[in-house]
C-alpha positions in Angstrom: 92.7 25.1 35.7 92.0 25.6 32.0 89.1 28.1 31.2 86.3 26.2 29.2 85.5 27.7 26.1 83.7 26.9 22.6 84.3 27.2 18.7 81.9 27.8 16.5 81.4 29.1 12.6 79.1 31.0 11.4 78.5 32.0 7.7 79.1 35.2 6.9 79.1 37.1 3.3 82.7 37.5 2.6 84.6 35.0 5.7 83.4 32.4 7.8 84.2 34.0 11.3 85.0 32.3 15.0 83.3 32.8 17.9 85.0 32.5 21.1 83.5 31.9 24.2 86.6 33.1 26.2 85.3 36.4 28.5 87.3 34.2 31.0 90.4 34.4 29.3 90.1 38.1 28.1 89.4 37.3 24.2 86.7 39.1 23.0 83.8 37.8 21.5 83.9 38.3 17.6 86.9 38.8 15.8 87.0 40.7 12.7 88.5 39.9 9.3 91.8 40.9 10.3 91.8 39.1 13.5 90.6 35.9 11.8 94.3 34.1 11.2 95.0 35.2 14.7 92.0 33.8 16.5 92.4 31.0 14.0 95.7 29.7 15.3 94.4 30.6 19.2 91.5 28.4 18.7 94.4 25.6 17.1 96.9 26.1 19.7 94.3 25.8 22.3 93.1 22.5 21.1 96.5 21.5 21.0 97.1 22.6 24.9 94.3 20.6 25.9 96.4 17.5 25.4 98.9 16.6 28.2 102.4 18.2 27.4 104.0 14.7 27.2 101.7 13.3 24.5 102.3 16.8 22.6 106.2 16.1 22.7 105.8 12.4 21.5 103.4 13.8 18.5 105.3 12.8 15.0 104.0 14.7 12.4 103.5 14.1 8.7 106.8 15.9 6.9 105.5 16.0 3.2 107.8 15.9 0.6 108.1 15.1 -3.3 106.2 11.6 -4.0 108.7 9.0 -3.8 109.2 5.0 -2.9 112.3 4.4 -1.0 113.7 1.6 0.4 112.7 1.5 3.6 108.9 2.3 2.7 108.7 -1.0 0.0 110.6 -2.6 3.2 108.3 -1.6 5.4 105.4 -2.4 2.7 106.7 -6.0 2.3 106.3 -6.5 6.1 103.3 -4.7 7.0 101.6 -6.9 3.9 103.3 -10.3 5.7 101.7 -9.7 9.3 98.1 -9.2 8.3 95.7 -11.6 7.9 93.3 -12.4 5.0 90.1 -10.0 7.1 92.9 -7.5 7.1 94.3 -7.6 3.2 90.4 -7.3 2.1 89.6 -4.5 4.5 92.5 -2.3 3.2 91.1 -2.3 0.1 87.6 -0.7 0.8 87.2 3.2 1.3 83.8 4.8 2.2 83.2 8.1 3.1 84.2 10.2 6.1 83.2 13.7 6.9 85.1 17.0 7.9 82.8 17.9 11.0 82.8 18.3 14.4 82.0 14.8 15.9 82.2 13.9 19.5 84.0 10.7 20.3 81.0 9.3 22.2 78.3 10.4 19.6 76.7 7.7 18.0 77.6 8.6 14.7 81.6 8.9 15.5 81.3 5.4 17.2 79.7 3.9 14.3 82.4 5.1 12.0 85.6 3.6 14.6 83.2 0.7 14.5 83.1 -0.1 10.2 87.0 1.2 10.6 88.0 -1.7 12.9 85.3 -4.2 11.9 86.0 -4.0 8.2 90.0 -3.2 8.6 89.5 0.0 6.0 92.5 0.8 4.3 91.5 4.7 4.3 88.9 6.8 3.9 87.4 9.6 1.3 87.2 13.2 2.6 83.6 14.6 2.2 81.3 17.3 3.5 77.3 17.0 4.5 75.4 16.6 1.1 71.5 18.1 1.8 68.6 18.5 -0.8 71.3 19.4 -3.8 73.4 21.7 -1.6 77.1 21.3 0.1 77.7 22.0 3.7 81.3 22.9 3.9 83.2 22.8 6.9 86.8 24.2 8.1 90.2 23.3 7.2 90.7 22.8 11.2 88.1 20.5 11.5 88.9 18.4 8.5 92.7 18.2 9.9 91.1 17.2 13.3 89.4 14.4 11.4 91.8 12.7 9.7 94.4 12.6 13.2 91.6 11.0 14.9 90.6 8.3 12.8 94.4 7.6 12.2 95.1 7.9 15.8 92.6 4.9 15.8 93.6 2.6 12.7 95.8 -0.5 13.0 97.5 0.3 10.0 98.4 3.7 8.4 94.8 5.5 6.5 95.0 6.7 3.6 92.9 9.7 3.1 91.8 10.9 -0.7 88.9 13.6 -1.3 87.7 14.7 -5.0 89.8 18.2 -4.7 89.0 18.5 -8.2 88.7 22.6 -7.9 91.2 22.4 -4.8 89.8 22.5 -1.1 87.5 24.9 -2.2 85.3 22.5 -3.5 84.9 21.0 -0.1 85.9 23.5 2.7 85.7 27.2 3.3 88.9 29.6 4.1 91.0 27.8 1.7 92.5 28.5 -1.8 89.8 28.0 -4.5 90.5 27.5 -8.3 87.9 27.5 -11.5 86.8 24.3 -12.8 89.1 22.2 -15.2 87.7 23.8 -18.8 89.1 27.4 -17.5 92.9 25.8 -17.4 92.1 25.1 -21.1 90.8 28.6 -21.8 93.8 30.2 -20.4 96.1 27.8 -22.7 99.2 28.0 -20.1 99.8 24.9 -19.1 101.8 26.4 -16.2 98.8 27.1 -14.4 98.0 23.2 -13.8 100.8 23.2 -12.4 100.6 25.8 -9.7 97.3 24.3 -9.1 98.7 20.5 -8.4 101.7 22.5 -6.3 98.6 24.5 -4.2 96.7 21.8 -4.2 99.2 19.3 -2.6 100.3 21.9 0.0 97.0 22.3 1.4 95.3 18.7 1.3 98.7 17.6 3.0 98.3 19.9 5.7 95.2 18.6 6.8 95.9 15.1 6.1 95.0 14.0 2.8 97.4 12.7 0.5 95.7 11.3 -2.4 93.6 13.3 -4.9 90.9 11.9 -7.4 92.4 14.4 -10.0 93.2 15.5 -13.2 89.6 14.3 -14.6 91.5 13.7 -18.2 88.2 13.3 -20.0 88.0 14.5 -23.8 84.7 16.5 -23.4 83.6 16.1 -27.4 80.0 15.9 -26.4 77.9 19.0 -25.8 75.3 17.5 -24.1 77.6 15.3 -21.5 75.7 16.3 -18.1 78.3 15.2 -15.9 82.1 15.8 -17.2 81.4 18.9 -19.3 83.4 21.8 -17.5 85.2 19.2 -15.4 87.0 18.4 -18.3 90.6 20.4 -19.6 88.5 20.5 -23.1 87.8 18.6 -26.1 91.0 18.8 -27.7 93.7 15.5 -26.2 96.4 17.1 -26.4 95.3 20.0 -24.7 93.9 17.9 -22.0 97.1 15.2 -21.5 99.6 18.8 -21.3 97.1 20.1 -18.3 96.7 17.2 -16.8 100.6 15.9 -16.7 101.8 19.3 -15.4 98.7 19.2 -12.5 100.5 15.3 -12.1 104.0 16.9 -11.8 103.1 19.5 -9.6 100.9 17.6 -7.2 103.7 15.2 -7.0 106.4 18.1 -6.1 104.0 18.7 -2.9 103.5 15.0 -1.6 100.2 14.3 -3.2 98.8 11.5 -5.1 97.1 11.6 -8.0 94.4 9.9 -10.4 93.5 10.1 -13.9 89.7 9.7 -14.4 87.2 8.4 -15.8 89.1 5.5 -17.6 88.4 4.5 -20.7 86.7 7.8 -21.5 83.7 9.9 -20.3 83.6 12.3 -22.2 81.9 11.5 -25.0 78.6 10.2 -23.0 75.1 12.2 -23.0 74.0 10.2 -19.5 75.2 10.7 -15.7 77.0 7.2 -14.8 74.9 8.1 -11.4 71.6 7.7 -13.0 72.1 5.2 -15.6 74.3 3.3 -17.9 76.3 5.6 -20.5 77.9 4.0 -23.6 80.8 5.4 -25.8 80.1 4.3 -28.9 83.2 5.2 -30.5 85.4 2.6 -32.8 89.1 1.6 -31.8 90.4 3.7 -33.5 88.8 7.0 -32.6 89.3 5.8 -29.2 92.9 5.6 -29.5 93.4 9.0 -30.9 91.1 10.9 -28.2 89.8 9.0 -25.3 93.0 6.8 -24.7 95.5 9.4 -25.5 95.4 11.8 -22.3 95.4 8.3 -19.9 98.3 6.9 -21.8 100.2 10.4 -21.2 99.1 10.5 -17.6 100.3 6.8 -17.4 104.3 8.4 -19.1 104.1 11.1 -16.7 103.8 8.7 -13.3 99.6 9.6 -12.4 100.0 7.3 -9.1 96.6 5.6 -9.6 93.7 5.5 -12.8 89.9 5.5 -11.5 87.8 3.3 -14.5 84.3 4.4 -15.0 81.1 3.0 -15.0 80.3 3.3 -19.2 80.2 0.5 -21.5 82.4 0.6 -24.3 81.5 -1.8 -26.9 84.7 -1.4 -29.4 86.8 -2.5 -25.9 84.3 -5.4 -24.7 81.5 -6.3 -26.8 79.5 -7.4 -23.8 76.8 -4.7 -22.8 76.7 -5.9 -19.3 80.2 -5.1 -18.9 81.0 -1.5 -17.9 84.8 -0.8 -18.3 84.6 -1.5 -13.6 84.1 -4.6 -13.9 85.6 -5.6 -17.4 88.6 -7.8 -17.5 89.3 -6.7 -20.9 89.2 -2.9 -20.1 90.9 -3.0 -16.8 93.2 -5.9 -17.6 93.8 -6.0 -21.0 93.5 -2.2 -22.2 94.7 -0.7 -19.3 97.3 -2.8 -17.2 98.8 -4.4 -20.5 98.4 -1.8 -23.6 98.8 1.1 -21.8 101.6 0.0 -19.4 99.8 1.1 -16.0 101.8 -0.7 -13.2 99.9 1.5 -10.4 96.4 1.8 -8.7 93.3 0.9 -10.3 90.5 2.5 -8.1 86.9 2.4 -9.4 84.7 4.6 -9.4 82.1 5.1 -6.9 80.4 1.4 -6.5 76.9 2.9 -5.1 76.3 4.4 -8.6 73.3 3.1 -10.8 76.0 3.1 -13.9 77.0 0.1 -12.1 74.5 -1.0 -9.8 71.3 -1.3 -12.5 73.6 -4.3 -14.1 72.8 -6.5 -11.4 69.2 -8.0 -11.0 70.4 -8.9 -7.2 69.1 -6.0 -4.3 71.0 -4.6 -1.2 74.0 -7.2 0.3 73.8 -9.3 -2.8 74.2 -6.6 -5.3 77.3 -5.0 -3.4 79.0 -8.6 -2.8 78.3 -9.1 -6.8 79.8 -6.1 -7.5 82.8 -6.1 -5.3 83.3 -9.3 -6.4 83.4 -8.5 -10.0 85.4 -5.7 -9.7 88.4 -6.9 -8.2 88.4 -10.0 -11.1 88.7 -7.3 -13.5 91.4 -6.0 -11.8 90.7 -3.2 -9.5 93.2 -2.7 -6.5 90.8 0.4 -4.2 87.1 -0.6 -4.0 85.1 2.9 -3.6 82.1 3.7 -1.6 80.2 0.2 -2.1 76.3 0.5 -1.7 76.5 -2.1 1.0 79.9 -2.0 2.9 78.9 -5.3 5.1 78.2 -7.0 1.6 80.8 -6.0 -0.1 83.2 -6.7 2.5 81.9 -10.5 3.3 81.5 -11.1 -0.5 84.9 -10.3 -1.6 85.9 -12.2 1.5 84.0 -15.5 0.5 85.4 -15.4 -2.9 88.9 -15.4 -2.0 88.6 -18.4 0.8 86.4 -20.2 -2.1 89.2 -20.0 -4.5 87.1 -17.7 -6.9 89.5 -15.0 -6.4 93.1 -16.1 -5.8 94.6 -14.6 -2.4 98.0 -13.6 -4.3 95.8 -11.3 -6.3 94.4 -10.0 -2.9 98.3 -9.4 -2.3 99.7 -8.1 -5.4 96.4 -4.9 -4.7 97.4 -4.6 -1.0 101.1 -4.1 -2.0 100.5 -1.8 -4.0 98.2 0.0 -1.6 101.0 0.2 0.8 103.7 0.8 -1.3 101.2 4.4 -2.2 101.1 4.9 2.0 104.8 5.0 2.2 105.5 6.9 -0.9 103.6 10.0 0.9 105.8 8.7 3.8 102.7 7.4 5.8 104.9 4.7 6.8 106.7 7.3 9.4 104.3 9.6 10.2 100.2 9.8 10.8 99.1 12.8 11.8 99.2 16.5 10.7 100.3 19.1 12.9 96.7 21.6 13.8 99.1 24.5 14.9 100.4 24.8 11.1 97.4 25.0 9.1 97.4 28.8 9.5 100.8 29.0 7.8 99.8 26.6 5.0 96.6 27.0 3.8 95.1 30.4 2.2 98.3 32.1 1.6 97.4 35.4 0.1 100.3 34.2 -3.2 98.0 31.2 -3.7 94.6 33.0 -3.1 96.2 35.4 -5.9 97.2 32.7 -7.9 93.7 31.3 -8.0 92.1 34.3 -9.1 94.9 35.1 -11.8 94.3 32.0 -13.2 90.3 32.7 -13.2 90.9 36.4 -14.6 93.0 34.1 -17.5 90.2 32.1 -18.7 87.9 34.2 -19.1 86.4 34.2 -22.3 84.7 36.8 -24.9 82.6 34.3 -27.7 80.2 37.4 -28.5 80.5 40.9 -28.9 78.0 43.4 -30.9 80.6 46.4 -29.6 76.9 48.1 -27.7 77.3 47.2 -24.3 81.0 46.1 -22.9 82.7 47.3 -21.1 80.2 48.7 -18.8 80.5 52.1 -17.1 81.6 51.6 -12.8 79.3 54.5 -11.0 79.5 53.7 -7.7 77.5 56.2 -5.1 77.4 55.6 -1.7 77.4 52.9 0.0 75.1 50.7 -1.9 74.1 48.1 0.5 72.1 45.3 -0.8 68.7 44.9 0.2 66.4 41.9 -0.3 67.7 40.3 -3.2 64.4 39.3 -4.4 63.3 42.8 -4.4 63.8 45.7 -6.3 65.1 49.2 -5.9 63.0 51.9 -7.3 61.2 51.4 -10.5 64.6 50.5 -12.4 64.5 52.9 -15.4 67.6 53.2 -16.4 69.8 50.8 -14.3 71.4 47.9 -14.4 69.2 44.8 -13.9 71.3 41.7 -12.8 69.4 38.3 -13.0 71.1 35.6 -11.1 69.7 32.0 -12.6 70.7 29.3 -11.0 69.8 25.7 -10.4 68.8 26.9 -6.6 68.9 30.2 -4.8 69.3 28.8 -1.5 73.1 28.1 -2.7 76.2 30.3 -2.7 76.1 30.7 -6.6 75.5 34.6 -7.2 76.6 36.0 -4.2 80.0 37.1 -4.9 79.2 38.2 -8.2 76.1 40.8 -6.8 78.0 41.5 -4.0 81.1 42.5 -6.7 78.9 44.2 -9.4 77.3 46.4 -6.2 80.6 48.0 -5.5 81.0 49.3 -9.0 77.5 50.6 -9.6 75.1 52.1 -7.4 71.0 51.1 -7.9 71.3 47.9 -9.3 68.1 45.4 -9.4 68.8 42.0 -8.7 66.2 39.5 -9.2 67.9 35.5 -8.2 65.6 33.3 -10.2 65.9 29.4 -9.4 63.9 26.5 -11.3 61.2 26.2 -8.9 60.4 30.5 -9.1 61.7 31.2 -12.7 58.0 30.8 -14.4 56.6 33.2 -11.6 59.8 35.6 -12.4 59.4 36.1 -16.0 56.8 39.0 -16.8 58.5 41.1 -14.2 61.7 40.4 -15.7 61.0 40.9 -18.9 59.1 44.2 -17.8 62.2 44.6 -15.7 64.3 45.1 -19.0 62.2 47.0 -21.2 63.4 49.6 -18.5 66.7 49.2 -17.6 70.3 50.7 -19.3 71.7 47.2 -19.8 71.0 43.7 -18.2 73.6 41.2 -17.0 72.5 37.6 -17.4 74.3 35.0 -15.2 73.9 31.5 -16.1 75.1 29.1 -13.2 75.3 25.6 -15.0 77.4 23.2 -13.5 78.1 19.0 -13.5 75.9 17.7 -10.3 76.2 14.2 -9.7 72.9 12.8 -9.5 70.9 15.1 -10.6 66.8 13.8 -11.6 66.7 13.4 -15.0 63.8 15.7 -14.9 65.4 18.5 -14.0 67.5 19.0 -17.1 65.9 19.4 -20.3 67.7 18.7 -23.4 67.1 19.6 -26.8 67.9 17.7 -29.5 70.9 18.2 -31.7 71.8 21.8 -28.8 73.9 22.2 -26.2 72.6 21.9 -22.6 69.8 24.5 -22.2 69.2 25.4 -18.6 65.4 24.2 -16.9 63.2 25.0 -18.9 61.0 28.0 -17.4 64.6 29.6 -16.9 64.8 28.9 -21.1 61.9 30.7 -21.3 62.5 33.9 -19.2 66.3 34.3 -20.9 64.4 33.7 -23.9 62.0 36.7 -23.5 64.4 39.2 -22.3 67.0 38.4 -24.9 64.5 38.6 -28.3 63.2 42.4 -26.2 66.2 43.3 -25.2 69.3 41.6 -26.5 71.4 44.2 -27.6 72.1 45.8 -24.0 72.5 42.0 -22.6 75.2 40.4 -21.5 74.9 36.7 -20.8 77.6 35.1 -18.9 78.1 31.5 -18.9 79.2 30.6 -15.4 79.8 27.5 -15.8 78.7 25.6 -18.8 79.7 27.2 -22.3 77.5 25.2 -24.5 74.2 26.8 -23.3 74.5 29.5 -26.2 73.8 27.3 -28.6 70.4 27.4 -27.7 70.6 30.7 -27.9 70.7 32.6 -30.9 69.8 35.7 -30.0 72.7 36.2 -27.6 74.6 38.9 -28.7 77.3 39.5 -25.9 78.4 36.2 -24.9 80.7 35.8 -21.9 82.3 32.4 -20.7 84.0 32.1 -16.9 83.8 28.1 -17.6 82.9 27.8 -13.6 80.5 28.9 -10.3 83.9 29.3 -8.5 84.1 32.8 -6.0 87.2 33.5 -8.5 85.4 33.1 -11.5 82.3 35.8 -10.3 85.1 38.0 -9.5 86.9 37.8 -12.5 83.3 37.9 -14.8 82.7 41.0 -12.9 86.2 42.6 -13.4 85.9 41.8 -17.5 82.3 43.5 -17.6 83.7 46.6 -16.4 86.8 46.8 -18.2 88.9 46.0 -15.5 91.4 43.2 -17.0 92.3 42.2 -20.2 90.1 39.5 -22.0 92.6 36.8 -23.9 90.9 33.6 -23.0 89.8 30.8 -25.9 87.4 28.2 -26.3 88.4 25.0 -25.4 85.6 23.2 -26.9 83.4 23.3 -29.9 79.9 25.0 -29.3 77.1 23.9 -31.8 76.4 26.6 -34.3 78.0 29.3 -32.2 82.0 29.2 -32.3 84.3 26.7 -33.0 87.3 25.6 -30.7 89.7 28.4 -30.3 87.8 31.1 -30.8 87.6 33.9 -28.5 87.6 38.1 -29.2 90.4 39.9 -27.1 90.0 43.1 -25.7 92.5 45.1 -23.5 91.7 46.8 -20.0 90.3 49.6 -20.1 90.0 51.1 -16.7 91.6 49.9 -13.3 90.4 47.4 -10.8 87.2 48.4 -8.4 85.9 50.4 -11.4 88.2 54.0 -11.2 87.9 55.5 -14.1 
């Protein structure tokens, strides 16, 4: 008899831990950080014991290997596409969302899912995690792997599963190999790193069953205030951005994995979230040729598998202004399929977005049959995440037995569909082995990788030679207390403020815990919009006394995010919320000189700054990049990073003060 037994995570500071209800098998209970790969793959190989040995024998794993088309997969494309019916051909090109957690095959919510699978004949499905109140639940590698084998153990035809791994797994799972957001690989300037990233990348969405990425975002970021690609983005310079993005292309492709170039024609230059409401780029042909077209007609040379088109309107490419570049026939068709050459996917982006959705005057089932509809007439092969799947689904159907669509059209998008499936060898294999996700993902040469990479971008705008690097004195242990309190009365310490868009998240916690282990007595106040206005007298009393004050900025793209929760100021960068303006504000005019603000994330919120006098820029909210912000303050590496962009009346593109190491990692002397 097989002992019964549970797994379960739980969050912990530095690794998400299993539990292990085993006493019946001998394991113990909690397993430490060393024992985590080992109870890791016990907890995998157990799940994989539960099925009978006969089924484990006949299992046929995914092999992946370097992107590639062969014979027998357009063969096999060709007569998978000749056996389906019409239903079928629409379904495959639909993909909504699926998430990586636990679900059991009787619950009500894993039912419904099998259900829209079958129902609506999805071609595949986009990898997610629970998204609550602004903040990401991230899940395990292991269960994501045991997500994508059961929904393809239930598909008719091969799934195709994508996820937006734009900062690798990382930005969706826990216990894998994280990177910095895009605008660090332009602050490092070595192009190499992309690669590795695509190669890391690849490895690890393979190996739990995703093959397609919605990456490199090759978005010129010219704009300061663009709330949504900003940091996403390689940069503002085109050239910069189509050498990152072609290496991340060849190096995703040397692993098995698909890739997209986003957000077709151009989002970079756009003030407005396409989530909220319709952007426009504004720029003439010819400016559009030079820098928004110029990194997607690289990517396009360099094989990107598929090109995601974008929700903006783009008057010098259609003149009508209820035509976003989705569903424009001149965009998709004419600019992209014809001008630029692209011969593979056209994907669009997310259909439930108001970029799109505010164009039509119809509600609910109407609006997502409308938009389906028009989508796929401008030429769009993969229809993302529609706000109405039923709708969309039964509208795109209708047009095609009307004749409004022709069904060769239907075919030529399907083909291409399958021809992706088989060149990630989908056409031979399904599911993903559990048992070898321990060997692939994490690897301590990748996890290094990451962080090199990090430590590379980071980036030294200001200096007034008073306060950097900062002195390590660590004395006993240091534990942290409360964060929200703080220790003693201060004088003469090091006050660390945390500001961040919400203190409930993870943003700050590596970087205390990182700055506690170099210096003992550190006051920590983690301010958030809602408690920054409370916060600022004792702040600004906080750093009348201290030694020196570290200033963290967490400013990142979030999708969706109320338009009255971000501020702007005319003719500046993107400030943070306002009463978090206003406390920076007050302790930098009092006591700039010993402050050093770092930019984790967004590099244009010095230009609302002037005071700032010791500017730092990490470019990202990544784990690696609070570890590597921390390791600069103290001297620990090297500082060689550059500006990618421009930031108004601060530093121009490029610009960036180097300094060597000064004293060894941890903070020895």
């Amino acid at each position: 008899m097989i002992p019964q037994f549970s797994i379960r995570s739980v969050r912990c500071s530095r690794r998400t831990l299993l539990a292990v209800n085993a006493s019946d098998i001998g394991l113990p209970i909690w397993y430490g950080e060393r024992m985590f790969r080992s109870c890791y793959l016990t907890a995998a190989l157990c799940a994989c014991v539960l099925l009978p040995a006969t089924a484990r024998s006949k299992e046929n794993f995914q092999k992946p290997a370097p992107v590639h088309l062969d014979k027998d997969g357009e063969k096999w494309a060709r007569a998978t596409l000749k056996k389906m019916s019409l239903e079928q051909k629409v379904g495959q090109m639909f993909m909504i969302w699926a998430k990586a957690e636990f679900l059991n095959v009787s619950s009500p919510q894993y039912r419904l899912l099998v259900d829209q699978l079958h129902k609506y004949h999805l071609g595949g499905f986009g990898l997610t995690v629970r998204y609550v109140d602004g903040l990401l639940y991230k899940n395990e590698p292991l269960e994501a792997a045991m997500v994508t084998n059961q929904l393809q153990r239930e598909a008719e035809f091969p799934l195709i599963f994508a996820a937006d791994f734009e900062r690798g797994l990382g930005m969706r799972l826990n216990e894998v190999t994280s990177f910095p957001h895009a605008m660090a690989f332009g602050a490092t300037g070595k192009v190499d790193y992309a690669r590795q990233s695509g190669q890391i990348t690849a490895q690890e969405a393979r190996a739990i069953g995703v093959q397609w990425n919605w990456f490199p975002d090759v978005d010129v970021n010219s704009n300061p205030l663009n709330p949504i690609i900003n940091t996403r983005s390689f940069g503002e310079d085109p050239q910069l951005v189509a050498e990152m993005a072609n290496a991340y292309i060849k190096g995703a492709h040397e692993f098995g994995m698909l890739t997209t170039a986003k957000h077709f024609p151009g989002h970079g230059d756009t003030a407005v979230d396409s989530h909220l409401s319709v952007p426009q780029v504004s720029s003439v042909r010819a400016h559009l040729e030079s820098t928004e077209l110029a990194p997607f007609r690289s990517a396009v040379q360099a094989g990107v598998d598929a090109v995601m088109v974008a929700h903006v309107v783009v008057p010098a490419l259609d003149s009508n202004p209820h035509h976003v570049a989705t569903i424009s026939q001149q965009i998709v068709g004419q600019v992209l399929k014809k001008d630029l050459g692209f011969k593979g996917l056209v994907v669009t982006d997310a259909l439930d977005m108001n970029g799109l959705l505010q164009l039509y005057p119809q509600r609910g089932a109407q609006a997502a049959a409308a938009a389906a509809v028009d989508a796929v007439k401008a030429g769009n092969d993969v229809l993302l995440l529609p706000s109405d799947l039923d709708g969309a689904y039964n509208g795109l159907l209708q047009a095609v037995r009307s004749g409004e669509i022709p069904e060769s059209q239907i075919d030529e998008s399907v083909l291409k569909i399958l021809r992706a499936k088989a060149s990630v060898g989908l056409n031979k294999a399904r599911l993903v082995d559990i048992a070898a996700i321990t060997d692939l993902v994490a690897r301590p040469e990748n996890l290094r990788a990451a962080q090199d990479i990090a430590d590379s971008s980071v980036t030294l705008v200001r200096d007034n030679g008073q306060v950097l690097p900062l002195r390590a004195r660590p004395q006993g242990t240091n534990l942290p207390g409360n964060t929200y309190q703080t220790a003693g009365d201060g004088k003469g310490s090091t006050l660390l403020l945390i500001l961040t868009e919400d203190s409930r998240s993870d943003s700050g916690r590596i970087l205390e815990q990182q700055v506690r282990q170099r210096m003992a007595g550190v006051q920590v106040m983690n301010i958030d919009w809602a408690s920054a206005a409370a916060w600022t007298q004792i702040a600004f009393e906080a750093a009348q006394r201290a030694a020196n004050i570290i200033a963290a900025v967490y400013e990142v793209p979030s999708a969706g995010r109320p338009l009255d929760e971000v501020r702007l100021s005319a003719g500046e960068g993107m400030p943070i919320e306002g009463p978090q303006s206003a406390l920076l504000r007050a302790v930098l005019r009092s006591a700039g000189a010993k402050t050093i603000v770092v930019a984790m994330g967004n590099p244009y919120i010095a230009a609302n700054f002037p005071e700032i006098q010791t500017y730092l820029c990490t470019y990202s909210n990544s784990s690696v990049s609070e570890t590597s912000a921390v390791k600069a303050i103290f001297g620990e590496i090297p500082i060689n990073g550059r500006l990618p962009v421009s930031i108004p009346n601060v530093a121009s593109r490029g610009a960036g003060i180097s300094t060597p190491a000064q004293r060894a990692s941890g903070g020895a002397k």
